[in-house]
N, C-alpha and C positions, 0 to 999 in steps of 0.2 A: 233942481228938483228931481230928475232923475238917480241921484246917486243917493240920495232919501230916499226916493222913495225904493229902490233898487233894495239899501237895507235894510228899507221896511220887511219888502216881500220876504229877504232872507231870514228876516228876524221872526217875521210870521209862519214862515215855514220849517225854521230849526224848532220853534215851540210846538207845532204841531207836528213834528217829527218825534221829537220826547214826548208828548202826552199819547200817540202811537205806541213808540216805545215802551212808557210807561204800562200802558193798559197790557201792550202782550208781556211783560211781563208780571204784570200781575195775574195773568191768564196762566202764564205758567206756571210759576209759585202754587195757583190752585191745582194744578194738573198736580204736580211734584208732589203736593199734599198727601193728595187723594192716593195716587200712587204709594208713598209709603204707608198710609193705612192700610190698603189692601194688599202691599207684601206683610206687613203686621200680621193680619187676619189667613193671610193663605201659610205664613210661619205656624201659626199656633194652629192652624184646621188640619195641616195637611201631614203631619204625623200621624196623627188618628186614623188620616183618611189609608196614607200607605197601609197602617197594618188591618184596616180591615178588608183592604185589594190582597192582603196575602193571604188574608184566612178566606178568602171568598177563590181564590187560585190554587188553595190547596185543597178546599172542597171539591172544584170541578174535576181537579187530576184525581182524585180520590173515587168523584161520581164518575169517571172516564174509567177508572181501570175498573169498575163496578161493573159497570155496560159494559165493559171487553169480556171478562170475566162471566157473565150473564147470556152476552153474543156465545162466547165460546161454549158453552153448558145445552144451547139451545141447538146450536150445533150439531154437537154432540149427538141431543136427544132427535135432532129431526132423520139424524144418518139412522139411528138405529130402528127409528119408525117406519123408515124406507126399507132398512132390511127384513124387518117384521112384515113388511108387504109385502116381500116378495117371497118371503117362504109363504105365507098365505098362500101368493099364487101358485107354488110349487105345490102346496100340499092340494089344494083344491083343483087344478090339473092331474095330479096322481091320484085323488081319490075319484073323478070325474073317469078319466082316460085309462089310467092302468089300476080300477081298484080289485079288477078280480086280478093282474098278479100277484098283486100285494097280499089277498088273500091267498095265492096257492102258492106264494110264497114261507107264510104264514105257516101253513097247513105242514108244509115240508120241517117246518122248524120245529113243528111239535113233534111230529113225526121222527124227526131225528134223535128229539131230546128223549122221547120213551124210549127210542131202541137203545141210546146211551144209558140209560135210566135201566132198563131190563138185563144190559151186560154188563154195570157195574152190580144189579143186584145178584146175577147167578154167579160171578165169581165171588162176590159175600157169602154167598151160601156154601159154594165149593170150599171157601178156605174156611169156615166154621167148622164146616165139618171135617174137614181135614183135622184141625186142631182137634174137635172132641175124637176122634179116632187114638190120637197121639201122636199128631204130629207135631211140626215144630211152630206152627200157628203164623206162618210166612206165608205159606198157600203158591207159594213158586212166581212171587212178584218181583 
């Protein structure tokens, strides 16, 4: 009776080794399924998907050299508001601190421009009349 029943046990236990068997691989058959549906679905999704990762990458490089381009302008514009400020302070130091040079400065430059103004006019007059006289209308220039 031990050798019956011996393979029994074996006989009960190869059968329940295949309906193990059995089940994991129907377990996987499911898995494999499901798996090639979903490379199916990620074949036919994922062309679309690529080119709209490319038009959405060639916006942001396009929106990047926008902003660079915008940074650099801003730049630009804040340097020369700084220098706009600082002549401000120049001029309003000099109009504050030295505005009566500036004025007799000023005063000198009129002052110059008439006496140049007066000796260009009497040599006009000198060589006019020189010519009405009869001369040669050069006046000795």
């Amino acid at each position: 009776m031990t050798i019956e029943f011996a393979v029994s046990v074996i006989a009960v236990a190869c059968v329940a080794l295949v309906g193990f068997l059995i089940a994991a691989l129907i377990a996987v058959r499911r898995a494999a399924i499901q798996t090639r549906v979903l490379l199916e679905q990620l074949s036919a999704d994922l062309p679309s998907l690529l080119g709209e990762v490319r038009v959405m990458v060639a916006n942001v490089n396009t929106l990047a050299v926008q902003v660079r381009d915008g940074v650099e302008h801003a730049s630009v514009l804040l340097h020369a508001m700084g220098d706009v400020g600082e002549t401000v302070q120049e001029v309003h130091g000099m109009v504050r601190g030295q505005g009566e040079s500036v004025v007799s400065r000023l005063m000198a430059l009129v002052s110059g421009v008439k006496a140049a103004a007066a000796v260009v006019r009497d040599r006009f007059r000198r060589e006019r009349g020189a010519a009405e006289e009869g001369g040669d209308g050069h006046g000795g220039l």
